[in-house]
N, C-alpha and C positions, 0 to 999 in steps of 0.2 A: 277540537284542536289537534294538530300535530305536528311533530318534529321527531325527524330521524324517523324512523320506524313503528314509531311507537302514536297511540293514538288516546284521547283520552277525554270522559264527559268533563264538563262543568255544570256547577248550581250556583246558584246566588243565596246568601242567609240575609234576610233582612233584617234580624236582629241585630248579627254584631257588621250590618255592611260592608260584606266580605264575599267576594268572588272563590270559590275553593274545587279542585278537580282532583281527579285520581286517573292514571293511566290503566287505561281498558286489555283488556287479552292475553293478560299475562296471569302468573299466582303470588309473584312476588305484588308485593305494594307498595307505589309511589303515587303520594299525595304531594298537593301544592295549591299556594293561594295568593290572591294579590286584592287589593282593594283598585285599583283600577286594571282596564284591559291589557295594560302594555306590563303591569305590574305581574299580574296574572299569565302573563306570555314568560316573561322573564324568569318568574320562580319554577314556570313548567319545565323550562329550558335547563335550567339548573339543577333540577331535581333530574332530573334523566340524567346529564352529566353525572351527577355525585351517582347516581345508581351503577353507573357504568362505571366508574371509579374506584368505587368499592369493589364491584364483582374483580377487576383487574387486580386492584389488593388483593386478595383471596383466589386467586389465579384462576377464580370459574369467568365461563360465557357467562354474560347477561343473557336473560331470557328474552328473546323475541316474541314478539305477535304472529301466528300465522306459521308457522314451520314448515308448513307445506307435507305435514304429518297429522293424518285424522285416522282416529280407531273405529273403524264401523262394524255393528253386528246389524246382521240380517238375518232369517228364517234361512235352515239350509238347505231347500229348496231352491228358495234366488239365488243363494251361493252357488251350487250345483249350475243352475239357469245361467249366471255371467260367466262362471269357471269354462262351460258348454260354449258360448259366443265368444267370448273370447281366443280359444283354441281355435274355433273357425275361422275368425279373421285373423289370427294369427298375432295378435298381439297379447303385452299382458292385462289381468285382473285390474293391476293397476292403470293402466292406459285405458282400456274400455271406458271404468266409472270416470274416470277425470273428462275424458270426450262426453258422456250421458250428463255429467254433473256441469259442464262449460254448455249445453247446449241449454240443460233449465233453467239455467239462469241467465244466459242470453233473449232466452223467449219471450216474449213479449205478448 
């Protein structure tokens, strides 16, 4: 499922037949549940509201999914090896791996 930004699994408990999900990729935690689909939509929807309502209370950002911020270690060899290409072509560390990283996951 998703809404707004934010994305999130679901499971089903056959015991108490109840739909129940938690939103994915983030550290804070929002949970939600409905006993039907649309029930299950609605408390998703809601539960992100109030998350974002609160942070607004408390004068923080909600935390997003994806920030477009990833901390990579490598052998500093390869560091060296990209820091070297990168200089040659003239662009940054940062622009090289997002070109190398946009191409392996394009490939097919």
């Amino acid at each position: 499922m998703k809404y707004l930004d934010y994305e999130a699994v679901v499971e089903y408990d056959e015991n108490a037949r109840v739909f129940h999900g938690e939103v994915l990729h983030i550290r804070d935690v929002i949970t939600f549940q409905g006993a039907t689909v649309d029930e299950l939509e609605q408390s998703f929807h809601e539960s992100v509201d109030d998350y974002m309502a609160f942070c607004a209370e408390r004068g923080e950002s909600p935390e997003k999914p994806y920030s477009g911020k990833l901390i990579l270690r490598i052998p500093p060899d390869l560091h060296r090896k990209v820091s070297a290409r990168a200089k040659a072509e003239k662009v940054s560390v940062n622009h090289l791996i997002s070109e190398a990283l946009e191409a392996y996951t394009t490939k097919r």
